[in-house]
C-alpha positions in Angstrom: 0.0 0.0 0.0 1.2 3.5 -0.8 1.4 6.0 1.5 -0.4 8.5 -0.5 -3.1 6.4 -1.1 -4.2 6.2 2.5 -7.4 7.9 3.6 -6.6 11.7 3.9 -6.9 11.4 7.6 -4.9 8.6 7.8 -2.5 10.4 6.1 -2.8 13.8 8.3 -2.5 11.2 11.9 0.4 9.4 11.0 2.3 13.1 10.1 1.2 14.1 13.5 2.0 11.3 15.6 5.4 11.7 14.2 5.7 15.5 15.5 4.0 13.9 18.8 6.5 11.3 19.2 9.3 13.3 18.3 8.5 15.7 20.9 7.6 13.5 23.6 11.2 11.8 22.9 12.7 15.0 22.7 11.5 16.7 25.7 9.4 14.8 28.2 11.7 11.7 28.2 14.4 13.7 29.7 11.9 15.2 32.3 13.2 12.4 34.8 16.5 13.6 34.6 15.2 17.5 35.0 13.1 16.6 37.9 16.7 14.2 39.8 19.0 17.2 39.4 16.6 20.2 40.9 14.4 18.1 43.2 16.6 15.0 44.0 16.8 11.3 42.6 14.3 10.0 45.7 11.7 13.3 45.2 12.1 12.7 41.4 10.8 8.9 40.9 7.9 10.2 43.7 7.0 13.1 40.8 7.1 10.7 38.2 5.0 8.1 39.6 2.0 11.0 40.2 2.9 12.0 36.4 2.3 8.4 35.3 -1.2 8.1 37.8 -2.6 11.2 36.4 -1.7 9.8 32.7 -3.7 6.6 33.5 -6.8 8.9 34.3 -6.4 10.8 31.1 -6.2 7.5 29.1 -10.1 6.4 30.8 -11.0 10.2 30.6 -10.5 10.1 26.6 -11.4 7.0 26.1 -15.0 8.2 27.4 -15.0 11.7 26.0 -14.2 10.0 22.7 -17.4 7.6 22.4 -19.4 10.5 23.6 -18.4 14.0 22.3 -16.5 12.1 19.4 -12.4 11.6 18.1 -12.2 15.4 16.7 -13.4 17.3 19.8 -11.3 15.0 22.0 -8.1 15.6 20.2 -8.6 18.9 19.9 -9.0 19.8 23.7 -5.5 17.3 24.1 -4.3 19.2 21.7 -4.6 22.4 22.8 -3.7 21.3 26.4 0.0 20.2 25.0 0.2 23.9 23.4 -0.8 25.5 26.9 1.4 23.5 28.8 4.8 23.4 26.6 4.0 27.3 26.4 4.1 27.6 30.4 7.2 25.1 30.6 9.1 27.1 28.3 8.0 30.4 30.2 8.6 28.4 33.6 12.3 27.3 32.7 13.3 30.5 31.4 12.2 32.0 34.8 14.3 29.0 36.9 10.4 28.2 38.2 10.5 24.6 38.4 7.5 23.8 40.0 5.7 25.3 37.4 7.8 23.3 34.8 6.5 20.1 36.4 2.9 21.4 36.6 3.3 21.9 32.9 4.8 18.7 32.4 2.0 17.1 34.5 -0.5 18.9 32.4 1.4 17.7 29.0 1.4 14.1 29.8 -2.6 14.5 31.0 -3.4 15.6 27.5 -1.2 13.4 25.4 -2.7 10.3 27.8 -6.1 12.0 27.0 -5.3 11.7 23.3 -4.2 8.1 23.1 -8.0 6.6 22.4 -9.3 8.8 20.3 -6.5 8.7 18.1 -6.3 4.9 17.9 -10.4 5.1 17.5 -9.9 7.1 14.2 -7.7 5.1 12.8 -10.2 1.7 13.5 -12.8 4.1 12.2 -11.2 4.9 8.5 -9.4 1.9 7.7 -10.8 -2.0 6.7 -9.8 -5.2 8.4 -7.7 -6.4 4.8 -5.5 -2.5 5.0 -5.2 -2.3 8.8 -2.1 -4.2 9.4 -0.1 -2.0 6.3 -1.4 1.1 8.3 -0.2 0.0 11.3 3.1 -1.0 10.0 3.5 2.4 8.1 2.6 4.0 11.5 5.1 1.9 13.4 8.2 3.3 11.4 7.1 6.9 11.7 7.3 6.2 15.2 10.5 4.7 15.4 11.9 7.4 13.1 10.3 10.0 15.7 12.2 8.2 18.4 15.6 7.7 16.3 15.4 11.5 15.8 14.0 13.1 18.8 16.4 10.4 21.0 19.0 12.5 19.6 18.1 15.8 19.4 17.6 15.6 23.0 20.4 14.0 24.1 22.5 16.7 22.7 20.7 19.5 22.9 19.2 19.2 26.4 22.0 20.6 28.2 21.9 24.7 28.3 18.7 24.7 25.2 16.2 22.8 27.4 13.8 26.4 26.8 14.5 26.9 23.3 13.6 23.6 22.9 10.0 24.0 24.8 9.5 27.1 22.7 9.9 25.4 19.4 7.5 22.1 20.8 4.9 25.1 21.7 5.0 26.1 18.2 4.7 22.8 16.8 2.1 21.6 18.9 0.0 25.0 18.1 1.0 23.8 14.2 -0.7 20.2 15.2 -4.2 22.1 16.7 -4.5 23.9 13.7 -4.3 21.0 11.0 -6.5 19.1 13.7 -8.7 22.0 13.5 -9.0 22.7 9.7 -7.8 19.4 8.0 -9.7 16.7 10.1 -12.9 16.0 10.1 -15.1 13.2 12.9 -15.1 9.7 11.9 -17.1 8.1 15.1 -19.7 6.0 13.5 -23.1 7.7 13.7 -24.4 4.4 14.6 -22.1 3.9 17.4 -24.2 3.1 20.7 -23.0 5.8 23.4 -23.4 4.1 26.9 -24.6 6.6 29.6 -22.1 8.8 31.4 -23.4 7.4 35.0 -22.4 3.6 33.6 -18.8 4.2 32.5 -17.1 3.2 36.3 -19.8 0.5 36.1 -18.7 -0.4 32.9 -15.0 -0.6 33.6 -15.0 -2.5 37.2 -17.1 -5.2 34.8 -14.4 -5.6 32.6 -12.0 -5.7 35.8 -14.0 -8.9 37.1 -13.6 -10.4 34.1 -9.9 -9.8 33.8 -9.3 -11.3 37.4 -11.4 -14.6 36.2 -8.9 -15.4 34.1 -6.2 -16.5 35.6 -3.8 -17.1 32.0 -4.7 -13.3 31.1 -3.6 -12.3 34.3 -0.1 -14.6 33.8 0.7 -13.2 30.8 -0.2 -9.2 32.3 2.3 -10.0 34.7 4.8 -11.0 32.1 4.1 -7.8 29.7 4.2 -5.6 32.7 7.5 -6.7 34.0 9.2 -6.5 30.5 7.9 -3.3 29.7 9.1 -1.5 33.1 12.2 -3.0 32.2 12.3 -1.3 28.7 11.3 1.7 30.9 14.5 1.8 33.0 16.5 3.3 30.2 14.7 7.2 30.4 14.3 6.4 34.1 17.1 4.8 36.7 19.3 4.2 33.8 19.0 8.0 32.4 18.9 9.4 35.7 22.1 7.0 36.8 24.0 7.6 33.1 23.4 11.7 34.3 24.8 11.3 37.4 27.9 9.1 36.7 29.4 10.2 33.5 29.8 14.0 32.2 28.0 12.8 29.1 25.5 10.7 30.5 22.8 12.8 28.7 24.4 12.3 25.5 24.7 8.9 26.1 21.0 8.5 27.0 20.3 9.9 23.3 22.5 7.5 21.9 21.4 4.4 23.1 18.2 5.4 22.7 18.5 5.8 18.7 20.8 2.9 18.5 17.7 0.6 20.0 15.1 2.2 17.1 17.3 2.2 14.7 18.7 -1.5 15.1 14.3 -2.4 15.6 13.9 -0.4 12.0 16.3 -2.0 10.1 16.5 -5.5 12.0 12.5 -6.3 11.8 13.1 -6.0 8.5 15.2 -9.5 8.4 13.8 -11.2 11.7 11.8 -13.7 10.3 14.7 -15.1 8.1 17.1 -14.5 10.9 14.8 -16.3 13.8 13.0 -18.8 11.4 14.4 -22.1 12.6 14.1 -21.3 16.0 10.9 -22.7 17.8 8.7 -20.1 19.8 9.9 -21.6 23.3 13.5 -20.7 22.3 12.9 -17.5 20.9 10.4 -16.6 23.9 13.2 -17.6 26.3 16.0 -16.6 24.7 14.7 -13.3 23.9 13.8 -12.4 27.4 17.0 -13.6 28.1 18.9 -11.3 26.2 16.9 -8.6 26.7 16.9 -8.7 30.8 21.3 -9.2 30.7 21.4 -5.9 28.1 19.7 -4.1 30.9 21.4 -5.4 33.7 24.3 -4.3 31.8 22.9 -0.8 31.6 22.5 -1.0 35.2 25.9 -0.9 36.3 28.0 0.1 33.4 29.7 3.3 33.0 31.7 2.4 29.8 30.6 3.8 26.5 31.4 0.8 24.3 30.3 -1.9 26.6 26.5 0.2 26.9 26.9 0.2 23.2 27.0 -3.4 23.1 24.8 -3.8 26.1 22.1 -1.9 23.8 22.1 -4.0 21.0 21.6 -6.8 22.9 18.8 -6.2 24.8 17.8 -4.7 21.2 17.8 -8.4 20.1 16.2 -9.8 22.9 13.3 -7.2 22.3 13.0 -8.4 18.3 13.2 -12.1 19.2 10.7 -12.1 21.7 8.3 -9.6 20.9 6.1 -11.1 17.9 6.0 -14.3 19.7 4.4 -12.6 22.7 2.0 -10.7 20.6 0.9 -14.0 18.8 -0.2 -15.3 22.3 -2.0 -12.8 23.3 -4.2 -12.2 19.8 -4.5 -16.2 20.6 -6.2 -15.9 24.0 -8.1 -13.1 24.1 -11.7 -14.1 23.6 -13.5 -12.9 20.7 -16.6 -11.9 22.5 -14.6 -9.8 25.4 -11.6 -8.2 23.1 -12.7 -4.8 23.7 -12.5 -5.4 27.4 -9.7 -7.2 27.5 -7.7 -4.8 25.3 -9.0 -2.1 27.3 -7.6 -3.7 30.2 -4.3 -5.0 28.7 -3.8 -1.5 27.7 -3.0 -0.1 31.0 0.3 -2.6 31.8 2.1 0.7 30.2 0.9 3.1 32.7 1.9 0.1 35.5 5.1 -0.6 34.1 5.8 2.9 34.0 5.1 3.5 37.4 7.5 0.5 38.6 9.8 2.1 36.4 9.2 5.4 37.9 9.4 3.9 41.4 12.9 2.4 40.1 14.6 6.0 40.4 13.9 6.4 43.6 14.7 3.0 44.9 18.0 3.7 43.0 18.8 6.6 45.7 19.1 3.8 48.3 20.4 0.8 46.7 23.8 0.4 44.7 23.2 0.0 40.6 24.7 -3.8 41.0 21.2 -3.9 43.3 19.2 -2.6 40.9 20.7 -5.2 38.3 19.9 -7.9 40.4 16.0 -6.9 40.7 15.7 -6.7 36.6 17.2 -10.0 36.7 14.5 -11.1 39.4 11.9 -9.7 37.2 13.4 -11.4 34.1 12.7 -15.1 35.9 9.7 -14.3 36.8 8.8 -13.6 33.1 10.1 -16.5 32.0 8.3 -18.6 35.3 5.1 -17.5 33.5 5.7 -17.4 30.1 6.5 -21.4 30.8 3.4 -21.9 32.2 1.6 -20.3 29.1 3.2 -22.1 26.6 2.6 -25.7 28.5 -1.3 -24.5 28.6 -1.2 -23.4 25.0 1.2 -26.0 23.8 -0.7 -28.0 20.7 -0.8 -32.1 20.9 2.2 -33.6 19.2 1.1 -35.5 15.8 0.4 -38.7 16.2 2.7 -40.8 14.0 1.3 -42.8 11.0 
């Protein structure tokens, strides 16, 4: 499929979820580091953790305001609130007023959480079942070329342009409003059923009970959970440690960082020849294997080559392990429930990024070889369950003729 060929709004959301992402890996991924050098590590991982709560509220907030006032509206108001709030942190920074930079930054992540459903909504809504998974794919290397880019545009331009650098993602975002604003039109079904406003928490604690009744969903939660606040270490304890211990740390950060998206861009091209003749138990193990020892790596580490090598490891790991993982999970999510389920599976991110927030400050009181050991605890445990997915899931061998 051709880009150009895409639904115009297709077209118009994958250009700005590229300026999002770029931003967000710009600026608010180095917000962990902002917050450990002017409020202390232990204070900092406490700020992040509220900034992650408050971004799971947004996420249910749109989600809601999207099935009843519609995607356009929705992104709109998000929209508008990440103008207003890089505006104030630019303002805020050039004034040394950091508390008002982290209720900007508070306010930022809010609306870009608000955001996420709507956006994903409108994409369901103009696409088909037989073009979704090009779309998707087209939208997954914008991302990572966001990443790639804004991983190291930050990295080296943090240091001393940190306002200049709020300024320009006030502009942009006020660029991203207005194309919302003239260019993009609603695509909710007019047929969609809107469930009350008074049902919604019903709603949701329903899908909750039906979660916790399934006891493989909930192994395999655990499992994503664990890896993901592990992929989250590298802009939290890792990027807060790499900023403490080396003068370069920052530009370190940004390096790894576009070394991991860049090796997923051009490695997933080749995976399936590379990892063909390996069963899904090896890669699955394997993968996680390689992925939790590149971490543990970055955990302790302080030489440039050796995090180098450290980060196309775990990059490896990540690439072996991930489409297997994805494969169960479309497998045992029950057609009549996906929404739910999805819905629910959904908010491991905000949990893993909370562990991964609470990581920085646990950092301030135990040494990194501490912090090694726990992602090393956390990788077992992934493997414990994956183990006892894949013995549940495993098919009958063939009977021999």
């Amino acid at each position: 499929m051709n880009f150009f060929a895409l639904h115009p709004t297709l077209r118009i959301r994958i250009g700005v979820g590229f300026v999002n992402r770029l931003l967000d890996s710009m600026i608010t991924s180095f917000m962990a580091i902002y917050l450990a050098f002017r409020f202390g590590i232990a204070v900092a991982g406490i700020l992040m953790f509220v900034v992650v709560s408050l971004g799971v509220i947004g996420m249910l907030v749109g989600g809601h305001i999207s099935d009843t006032r519609g995607r356009r509206a929705t992104l709109l108001l998000a929209e508008f609130g990440g103008f207003a709030s890089f505006a104030l942190m630019a303002v805020a920074d050039a004034s040394s007023a950091t508390l008002l930079v982290y209720a900007g930054y508070l306010v930022n992540k809010f609306a870009a959480s608000l955001a996420l459903p709507a956006n994903d909504a409108m994409i369901v809504d103009v696409t088909t079942p037989e073009d979704r998974k090009q779309v998707y794919t087209m939208n997954y290397w914008a991302t990572n070329l966001a990443l790639a880019i804004g991983g190291l545009l930050g990295g080296f331009l943090y240091n001393g342009h940190f306002t200049l650098l709020l300024g320009g993602a006030a502009a942009c975002t006020a660029g991203v409003f207005a194309v919302t604003y003239f260019l993009i039109s609603e695509s909710k079904p007019s047929e969609a059923v809107v469930a009350p406003r008074a049902s919604v928490l019903r709603e949701f604690s329903a899908g909750y009970r039906l979660v916790l009744r399934d006891a493989m969903f909930i192994r395999f939660m655990v499992a994503a959970t664990l890896i993901m606040a592990i992929e989250f270490q590298l802009v939290n304890y890792v990027g807060v440690r790499l900023s403490h211990d080396l003068p370069n740390g920052v530009e370190i950060l940004g390096i790894l960082r576009a070394e991991n998206t860049a090796l997923v861009v051009v490695l997933a091209l080749f995976s399936h020849l590379l990892f063909r003749r390996l069963s899904d138990k090896v890669r699955l193990y394997a993968g996680v294997g390689l992925f939790t020892a590149g971490y543990m790596v970055l955990a302790v580490s302080n030489t440039g080559w050796v995090l180098l090598i450290a980060g196309a490891v775990f990059t490896v790991g990540e690439l072996m392990n991930v489409p297997v993982k994805q494969a169960m999970l479309a497998n045992m999510v029950p057609d009549q429930a996906r929404t739910r389920y999805m819905a629910v599976y959904n908010l491991n991110i905000r949990v893993a990024q909370m562990l991964a927030a609470g990581c920085i400050t646990l950092g301030a009181l135990v040494p990194p070889w501490g912090i090694a050991l726990l992602y090393g605890l956390a990788g077992l445990v992934v493997v414990a369950q994956f183990r006892v997915l894949l013995a549940r899931t495993a098919a009958p061998e063939p009977v021999p003729a």
